[in-house]
Backbone as a chain_set.jsonl record, in Angstrom:
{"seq": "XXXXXXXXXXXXXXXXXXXXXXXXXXXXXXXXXXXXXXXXXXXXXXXXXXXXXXXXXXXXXXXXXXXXXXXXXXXXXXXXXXXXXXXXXXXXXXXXXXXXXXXXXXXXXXXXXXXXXXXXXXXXXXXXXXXXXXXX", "coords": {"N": [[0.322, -27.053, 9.484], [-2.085, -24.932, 8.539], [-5.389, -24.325, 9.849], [-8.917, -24.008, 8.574], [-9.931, -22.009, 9.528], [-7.718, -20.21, 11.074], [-6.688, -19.525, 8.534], [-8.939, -18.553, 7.781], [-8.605, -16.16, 9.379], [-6.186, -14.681, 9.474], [-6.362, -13.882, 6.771], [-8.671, -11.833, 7.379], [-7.168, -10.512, 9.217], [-5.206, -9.296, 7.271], [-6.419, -7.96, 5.17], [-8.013, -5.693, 7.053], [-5.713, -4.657, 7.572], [-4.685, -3.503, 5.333], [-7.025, -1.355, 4.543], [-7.7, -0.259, 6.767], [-4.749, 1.079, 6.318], [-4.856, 2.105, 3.885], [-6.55, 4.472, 4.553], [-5.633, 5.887, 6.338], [-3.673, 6.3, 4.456], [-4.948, 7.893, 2.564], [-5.88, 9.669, 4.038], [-3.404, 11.526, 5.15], [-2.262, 12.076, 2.658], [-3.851, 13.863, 1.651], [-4.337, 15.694, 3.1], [-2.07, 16.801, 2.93], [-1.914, 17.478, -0.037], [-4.303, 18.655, -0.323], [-4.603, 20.624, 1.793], [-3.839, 23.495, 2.046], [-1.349, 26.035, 2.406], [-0.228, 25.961, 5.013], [0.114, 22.997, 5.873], [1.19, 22.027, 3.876], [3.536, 23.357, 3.948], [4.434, 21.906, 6.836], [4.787, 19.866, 5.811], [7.389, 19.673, 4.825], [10.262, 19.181, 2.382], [8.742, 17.49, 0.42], [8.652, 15.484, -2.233], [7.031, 15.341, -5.144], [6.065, 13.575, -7.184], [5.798, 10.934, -5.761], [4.379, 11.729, -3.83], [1.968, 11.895, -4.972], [1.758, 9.616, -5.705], [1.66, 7.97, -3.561], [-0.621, 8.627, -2.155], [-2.811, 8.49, -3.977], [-2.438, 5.845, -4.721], [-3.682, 4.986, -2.408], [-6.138, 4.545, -1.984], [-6.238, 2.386, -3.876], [-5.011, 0.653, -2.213], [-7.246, 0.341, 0.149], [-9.488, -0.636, -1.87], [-8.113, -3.118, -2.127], [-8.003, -4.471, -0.289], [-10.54, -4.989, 0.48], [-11.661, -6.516, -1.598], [-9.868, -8.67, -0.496], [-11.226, -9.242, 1.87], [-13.302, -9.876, 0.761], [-12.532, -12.443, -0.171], [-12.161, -12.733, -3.325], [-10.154, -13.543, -5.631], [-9.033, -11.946, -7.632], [-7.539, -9.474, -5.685], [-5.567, -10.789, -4.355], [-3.735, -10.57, -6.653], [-4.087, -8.053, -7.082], [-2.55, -7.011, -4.797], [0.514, -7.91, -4.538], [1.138, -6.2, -7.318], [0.789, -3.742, -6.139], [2.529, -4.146, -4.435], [5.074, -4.101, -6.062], [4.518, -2.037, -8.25], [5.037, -0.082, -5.511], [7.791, -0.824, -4.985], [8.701, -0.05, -7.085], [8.499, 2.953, -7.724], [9.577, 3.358, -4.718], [12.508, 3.16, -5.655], [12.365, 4.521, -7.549], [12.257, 6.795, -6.358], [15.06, 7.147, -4.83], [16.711, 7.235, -6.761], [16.371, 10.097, -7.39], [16.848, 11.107, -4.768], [19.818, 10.257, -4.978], [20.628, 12.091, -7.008], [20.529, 14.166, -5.962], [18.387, 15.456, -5.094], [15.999, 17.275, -3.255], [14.58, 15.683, -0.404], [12.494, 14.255, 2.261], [13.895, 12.6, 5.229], [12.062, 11.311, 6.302], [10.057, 10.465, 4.348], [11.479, 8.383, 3.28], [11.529, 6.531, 5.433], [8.484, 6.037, 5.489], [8.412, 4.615, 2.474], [9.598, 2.649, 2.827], [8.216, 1.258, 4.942], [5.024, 1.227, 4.126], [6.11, -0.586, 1.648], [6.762, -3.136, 3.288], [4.795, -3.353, 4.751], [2.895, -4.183, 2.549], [4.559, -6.253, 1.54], [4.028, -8.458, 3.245], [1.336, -8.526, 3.189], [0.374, -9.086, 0.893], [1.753, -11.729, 0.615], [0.157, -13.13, 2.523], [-2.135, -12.987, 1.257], [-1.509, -14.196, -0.855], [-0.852, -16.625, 0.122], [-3.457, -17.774, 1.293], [-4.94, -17.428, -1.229], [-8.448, -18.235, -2.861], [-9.15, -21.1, -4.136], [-8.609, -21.543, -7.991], [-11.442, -22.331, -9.959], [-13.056, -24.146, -11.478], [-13.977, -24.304, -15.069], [-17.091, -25.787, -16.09]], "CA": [[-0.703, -26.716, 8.513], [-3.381, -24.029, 9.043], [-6.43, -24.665, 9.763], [-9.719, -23.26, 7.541], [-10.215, -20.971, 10.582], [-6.763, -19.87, 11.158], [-6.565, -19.282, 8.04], [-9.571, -16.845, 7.341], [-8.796, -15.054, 10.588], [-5.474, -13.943, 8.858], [-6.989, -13.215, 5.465], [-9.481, -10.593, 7.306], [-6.44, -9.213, 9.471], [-4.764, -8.818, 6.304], [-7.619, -7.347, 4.764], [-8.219, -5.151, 7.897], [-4.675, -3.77, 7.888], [-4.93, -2.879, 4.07], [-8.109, -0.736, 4.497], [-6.827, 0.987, 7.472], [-3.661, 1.62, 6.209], [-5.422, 2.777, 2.72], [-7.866, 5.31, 4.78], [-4.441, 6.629, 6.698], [-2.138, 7.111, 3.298], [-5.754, 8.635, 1.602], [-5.642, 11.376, 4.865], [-2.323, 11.731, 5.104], [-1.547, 12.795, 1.831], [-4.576, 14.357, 0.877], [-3.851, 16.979, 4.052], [-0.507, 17.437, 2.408], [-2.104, 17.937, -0.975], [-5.074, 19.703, -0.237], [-4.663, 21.429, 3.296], [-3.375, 24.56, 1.614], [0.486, 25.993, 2.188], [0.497, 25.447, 6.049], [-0.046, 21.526, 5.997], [2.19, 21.809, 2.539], [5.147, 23.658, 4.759], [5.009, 21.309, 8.023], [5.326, 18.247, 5.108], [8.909, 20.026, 4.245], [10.791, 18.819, 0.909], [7.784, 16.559, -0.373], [8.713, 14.649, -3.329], [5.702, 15.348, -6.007], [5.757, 11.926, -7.462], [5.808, 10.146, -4.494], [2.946, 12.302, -2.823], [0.61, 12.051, -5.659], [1.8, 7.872, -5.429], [0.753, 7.433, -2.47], [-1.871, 9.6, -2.259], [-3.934, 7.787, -5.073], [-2.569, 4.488, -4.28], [-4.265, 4.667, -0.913], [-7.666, 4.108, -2.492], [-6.384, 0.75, -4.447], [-5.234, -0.318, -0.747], [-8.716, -0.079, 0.171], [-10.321, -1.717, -2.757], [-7.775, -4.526, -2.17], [-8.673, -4.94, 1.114], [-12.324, -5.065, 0.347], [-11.423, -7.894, -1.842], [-9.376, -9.582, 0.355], [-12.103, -9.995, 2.905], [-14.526, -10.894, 0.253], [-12.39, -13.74, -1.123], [-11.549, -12.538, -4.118], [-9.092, -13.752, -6.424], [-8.197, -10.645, -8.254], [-7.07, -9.062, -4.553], [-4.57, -11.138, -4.092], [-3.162, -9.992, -7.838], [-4.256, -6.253, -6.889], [-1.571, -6.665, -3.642], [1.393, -8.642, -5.751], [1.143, -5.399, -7.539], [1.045, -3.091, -5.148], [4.226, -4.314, -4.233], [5.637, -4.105, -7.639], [4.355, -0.758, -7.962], [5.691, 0.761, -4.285], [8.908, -0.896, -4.845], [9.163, 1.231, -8.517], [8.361, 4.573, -6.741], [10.647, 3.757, -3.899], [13.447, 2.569, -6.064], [12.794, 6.238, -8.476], [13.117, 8.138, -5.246], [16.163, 6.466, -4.636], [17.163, 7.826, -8.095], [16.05, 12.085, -7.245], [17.964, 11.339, -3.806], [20.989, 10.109, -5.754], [20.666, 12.726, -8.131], [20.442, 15.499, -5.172], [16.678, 16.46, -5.129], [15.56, 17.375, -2.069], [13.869, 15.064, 0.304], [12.742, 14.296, 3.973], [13.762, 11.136, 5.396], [10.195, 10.149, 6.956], [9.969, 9.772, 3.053], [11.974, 7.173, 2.996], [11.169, 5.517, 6.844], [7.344, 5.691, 5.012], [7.909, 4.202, 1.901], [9.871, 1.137, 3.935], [7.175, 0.793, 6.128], [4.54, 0.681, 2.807], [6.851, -1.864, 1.286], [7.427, -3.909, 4.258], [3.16, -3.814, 4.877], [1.992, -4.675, 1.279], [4.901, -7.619, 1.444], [3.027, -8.933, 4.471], [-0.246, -8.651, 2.875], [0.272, -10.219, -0.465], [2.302, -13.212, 1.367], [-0.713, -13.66, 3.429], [-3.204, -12.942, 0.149], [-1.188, -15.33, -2.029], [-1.052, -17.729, 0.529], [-4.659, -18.178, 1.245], [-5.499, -17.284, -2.404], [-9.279, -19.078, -3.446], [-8.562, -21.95, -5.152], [-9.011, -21.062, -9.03], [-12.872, -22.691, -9.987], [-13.049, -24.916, -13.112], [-15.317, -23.951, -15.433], [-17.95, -26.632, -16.785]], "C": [[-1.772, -25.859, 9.184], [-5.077, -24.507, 9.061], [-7.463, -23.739, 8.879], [-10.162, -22.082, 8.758], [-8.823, -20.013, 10.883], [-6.59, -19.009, 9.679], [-7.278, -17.844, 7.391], [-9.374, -15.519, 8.139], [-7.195, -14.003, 9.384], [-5.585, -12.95, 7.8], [-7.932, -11.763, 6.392], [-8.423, -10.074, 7.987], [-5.621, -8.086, 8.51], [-5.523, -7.509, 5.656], [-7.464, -6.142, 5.666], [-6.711, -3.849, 8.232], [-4.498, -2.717, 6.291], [-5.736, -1.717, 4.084], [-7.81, 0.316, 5.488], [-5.709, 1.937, 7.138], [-3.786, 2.528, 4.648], [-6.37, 4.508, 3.288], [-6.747, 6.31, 5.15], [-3.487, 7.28, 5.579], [-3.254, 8.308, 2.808], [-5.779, 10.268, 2.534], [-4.643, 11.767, 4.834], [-1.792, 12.899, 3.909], [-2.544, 13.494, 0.951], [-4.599, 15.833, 2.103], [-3.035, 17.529, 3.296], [-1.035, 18.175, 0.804], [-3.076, 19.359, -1.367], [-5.369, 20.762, 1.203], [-4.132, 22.293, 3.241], [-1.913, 24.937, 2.635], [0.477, 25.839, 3.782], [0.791, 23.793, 6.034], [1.305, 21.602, 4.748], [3.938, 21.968, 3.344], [5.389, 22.853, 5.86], [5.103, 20.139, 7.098], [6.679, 18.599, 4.817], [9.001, 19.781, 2.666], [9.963, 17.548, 0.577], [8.331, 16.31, -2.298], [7.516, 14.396, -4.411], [5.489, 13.974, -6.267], [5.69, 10.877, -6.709], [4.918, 10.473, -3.272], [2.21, 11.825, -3.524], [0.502, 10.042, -5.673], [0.943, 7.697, -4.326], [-0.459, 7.465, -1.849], [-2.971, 8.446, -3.046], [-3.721, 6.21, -5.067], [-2.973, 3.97, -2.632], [-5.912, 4.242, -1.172], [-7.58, 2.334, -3.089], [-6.32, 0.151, -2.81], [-6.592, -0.816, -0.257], [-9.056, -0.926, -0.662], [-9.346, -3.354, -2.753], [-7.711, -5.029, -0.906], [-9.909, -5.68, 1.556], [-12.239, -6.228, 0.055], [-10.81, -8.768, -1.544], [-10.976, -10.45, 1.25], [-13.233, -10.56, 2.198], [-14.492, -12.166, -0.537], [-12.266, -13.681, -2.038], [-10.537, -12.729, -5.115], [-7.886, -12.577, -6.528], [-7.481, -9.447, -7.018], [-5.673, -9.666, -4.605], [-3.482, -10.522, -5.848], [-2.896, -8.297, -7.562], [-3.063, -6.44, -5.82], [-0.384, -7.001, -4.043], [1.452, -6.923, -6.7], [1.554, -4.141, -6.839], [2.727, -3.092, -5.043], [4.99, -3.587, -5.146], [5.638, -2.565, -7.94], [5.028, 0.137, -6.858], [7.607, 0.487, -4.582], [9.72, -0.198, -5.861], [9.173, 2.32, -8.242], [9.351, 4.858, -5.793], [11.963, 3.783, -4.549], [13.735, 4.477, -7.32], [13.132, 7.219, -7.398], [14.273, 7.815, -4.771], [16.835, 7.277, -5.444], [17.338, 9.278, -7.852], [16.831, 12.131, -6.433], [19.42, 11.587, -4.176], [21.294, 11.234, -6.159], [20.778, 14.41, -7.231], [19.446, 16.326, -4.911], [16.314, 16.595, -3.644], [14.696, 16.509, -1.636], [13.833, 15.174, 1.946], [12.877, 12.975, 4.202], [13.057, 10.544, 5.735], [10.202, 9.774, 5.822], [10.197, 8.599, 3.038], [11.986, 6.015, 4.059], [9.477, 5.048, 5.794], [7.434, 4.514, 3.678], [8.722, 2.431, 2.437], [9.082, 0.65, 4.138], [5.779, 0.366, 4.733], [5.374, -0.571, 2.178], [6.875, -3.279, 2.078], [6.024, -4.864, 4.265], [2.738, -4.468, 3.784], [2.854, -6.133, 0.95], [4.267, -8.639, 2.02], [1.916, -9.4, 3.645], [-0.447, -9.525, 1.882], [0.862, -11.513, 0.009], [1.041, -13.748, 1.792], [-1.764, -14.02, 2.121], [-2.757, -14.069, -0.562], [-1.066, -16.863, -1.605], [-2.247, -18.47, 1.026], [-5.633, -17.631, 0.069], [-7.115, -18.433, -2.593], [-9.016, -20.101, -4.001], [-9.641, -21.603, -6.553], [-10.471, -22.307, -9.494], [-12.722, -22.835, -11.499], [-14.201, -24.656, -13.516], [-16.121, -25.453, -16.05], [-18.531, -26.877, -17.919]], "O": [[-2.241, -26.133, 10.288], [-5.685, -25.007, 8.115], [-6.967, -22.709, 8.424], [-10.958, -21.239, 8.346], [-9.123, -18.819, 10.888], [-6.355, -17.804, 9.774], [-6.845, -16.807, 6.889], [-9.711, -14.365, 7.877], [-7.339, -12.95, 8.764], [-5.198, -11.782, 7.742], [-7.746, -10.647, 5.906], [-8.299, -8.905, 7.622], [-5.403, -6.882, 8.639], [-5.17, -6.33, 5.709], [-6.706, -5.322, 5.146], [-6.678, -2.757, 8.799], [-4.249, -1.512, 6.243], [-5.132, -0.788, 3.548], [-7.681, 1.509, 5.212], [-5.613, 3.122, 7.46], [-2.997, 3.417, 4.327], [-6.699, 5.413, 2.521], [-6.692, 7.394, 4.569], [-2.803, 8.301, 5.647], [-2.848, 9.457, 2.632], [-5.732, 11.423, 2.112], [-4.734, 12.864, 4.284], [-1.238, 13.992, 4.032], [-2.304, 13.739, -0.231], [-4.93, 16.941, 1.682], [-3.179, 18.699, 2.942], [-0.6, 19.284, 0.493], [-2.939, 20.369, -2.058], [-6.341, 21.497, 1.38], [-3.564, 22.51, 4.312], [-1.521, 24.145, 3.492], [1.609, 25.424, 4.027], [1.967, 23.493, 6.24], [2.384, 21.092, 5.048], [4.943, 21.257, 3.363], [6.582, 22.859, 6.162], [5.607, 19.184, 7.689], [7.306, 17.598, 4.47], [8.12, 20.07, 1.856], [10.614, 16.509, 0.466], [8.239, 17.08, -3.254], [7.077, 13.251, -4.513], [4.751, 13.285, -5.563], [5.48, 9.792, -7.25], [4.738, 9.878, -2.211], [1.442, 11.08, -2.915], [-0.529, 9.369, -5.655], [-0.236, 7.346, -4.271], [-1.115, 6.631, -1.225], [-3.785, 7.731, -2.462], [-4.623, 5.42, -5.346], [-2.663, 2.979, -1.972], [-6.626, 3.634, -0.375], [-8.37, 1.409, -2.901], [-7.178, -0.543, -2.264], [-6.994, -1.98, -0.236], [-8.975, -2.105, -0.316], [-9.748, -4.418, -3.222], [-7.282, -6.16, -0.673], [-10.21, -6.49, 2.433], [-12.532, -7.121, 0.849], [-10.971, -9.827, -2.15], [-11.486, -11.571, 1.233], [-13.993, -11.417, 2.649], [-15.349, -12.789, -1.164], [-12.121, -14.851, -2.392], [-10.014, -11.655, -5.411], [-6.778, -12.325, -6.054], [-6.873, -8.507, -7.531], [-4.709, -8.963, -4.906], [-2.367, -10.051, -5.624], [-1.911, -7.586, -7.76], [-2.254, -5.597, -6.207], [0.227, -5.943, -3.888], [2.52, -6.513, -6.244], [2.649, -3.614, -7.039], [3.667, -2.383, -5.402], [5.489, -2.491, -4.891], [6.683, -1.917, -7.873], [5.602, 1.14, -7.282], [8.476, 1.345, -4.43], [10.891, 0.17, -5.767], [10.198, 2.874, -8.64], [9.955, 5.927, -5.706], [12.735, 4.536, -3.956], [14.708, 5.158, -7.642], [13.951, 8.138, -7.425], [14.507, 8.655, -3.902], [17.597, 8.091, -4.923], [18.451, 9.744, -8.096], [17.758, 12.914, -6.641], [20.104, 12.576, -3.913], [22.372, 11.631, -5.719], [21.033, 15.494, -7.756], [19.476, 17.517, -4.598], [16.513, 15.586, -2.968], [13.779, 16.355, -2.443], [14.595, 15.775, 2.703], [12.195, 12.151, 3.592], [13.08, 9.316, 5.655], [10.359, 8.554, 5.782], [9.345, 7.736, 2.826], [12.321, 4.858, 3.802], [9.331, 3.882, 5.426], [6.656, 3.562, 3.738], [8.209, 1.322, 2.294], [8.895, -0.474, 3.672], [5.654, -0.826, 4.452], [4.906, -1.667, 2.49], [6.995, -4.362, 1.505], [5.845, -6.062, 4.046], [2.106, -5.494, 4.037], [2.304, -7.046, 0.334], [3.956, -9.653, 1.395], [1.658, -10.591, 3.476], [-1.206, -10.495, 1.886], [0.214, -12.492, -0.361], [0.797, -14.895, 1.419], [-2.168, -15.173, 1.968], [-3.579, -14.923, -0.893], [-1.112, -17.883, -2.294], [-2.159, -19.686, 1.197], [-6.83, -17.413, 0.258], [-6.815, -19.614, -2.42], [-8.152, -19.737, -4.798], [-10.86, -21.442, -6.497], [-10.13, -23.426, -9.111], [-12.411, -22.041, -12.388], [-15.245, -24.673, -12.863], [-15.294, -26.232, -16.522], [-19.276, -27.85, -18.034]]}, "num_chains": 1, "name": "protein.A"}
C-alpha cells in the first residue's frame, strides 16, 4: 500500500511529465507548422491530421498537468481522454498508412511513445484520483 507521501510524489511526477511533455509536443509541432517551408521540409511526409493533433493537444497536456498537481478531479478525466483521443488519431493513421498515404515512421515511433506516456499518466491520475466530496 502507498503511503500519502508516496503517493503525492507520483501524482506531481505525473503531473511534471505531462507539462513537459505538453511544452515539447506545443514546440515541436508548432516549428513544423509555423517555421516556414525549411522546418516543413526537414519534417518530410507529415500527416496533416496528426500534426494539427498533436500540435493542439499539447496545450490540453499542459492544462492536465496543471490539474494533476493541483488535485483536481476533472484531470484525471482530462488524461482517460487523452488516451482515448491519441489512440483514435493513432488508430486513423493506421488507416492513411493502410490506404498508402505517405508517412514518416518517427510518426508512428511518436505517436507510441504519446500513447504509451498518457497510459502512464492516467494509471497514475486514476489511481490517486481525490476522493469524490459529498455534498451536504
Amino acid at each position: 500500500m502507498k503511503t500519502g507521501s508516496s503517493k503525492k510524489r507520483s501524482v506531481w511526477v505525473a503531473a511534471g511529465v505531462a507539462v513537459a511533455f505538453g511544452a515539447l509536443t506545443i514546440l515541436s509541432g508548432g516549428r513544423v507548422l509555423f517555421g516556414g517551408a525549411a522546418a516543413r521540409e526537414a519534417a518530410g511526409n507529415v500527416v496533416p491530421f496528426v500534426l494539427w493533433f498533436n500540435f493542439l493537444s499539447g496545450f490540453v497536456y499542459v492544462l492536465a498537468g496543471i490539474g494533476l498537481a493541483a488535485g483536481q478531479r476533472w484531470a484525471t478525466l482530462l488524461a482517460l481522454t487523452l488516451v482515448a483521443g491519441i489512440a483514435a488519431v493513432f488508430a486513423l493513421f493506421g488507416l492513411h498508412v493502410l490506404q498508402g498515404g505517405a508517412f514518416e515512421m518517427r510518426t508512428a515511433g511518436a505517436m507510441t511513445l504519446r500513447l504509451v506516456v498518457w497510459v502512464a499518466i492516467a494509471a497514475v491520475a486514476a489511481r490517486n484520483a481525490p476522493a469524490k466530496q459529498s455534498s451536504v
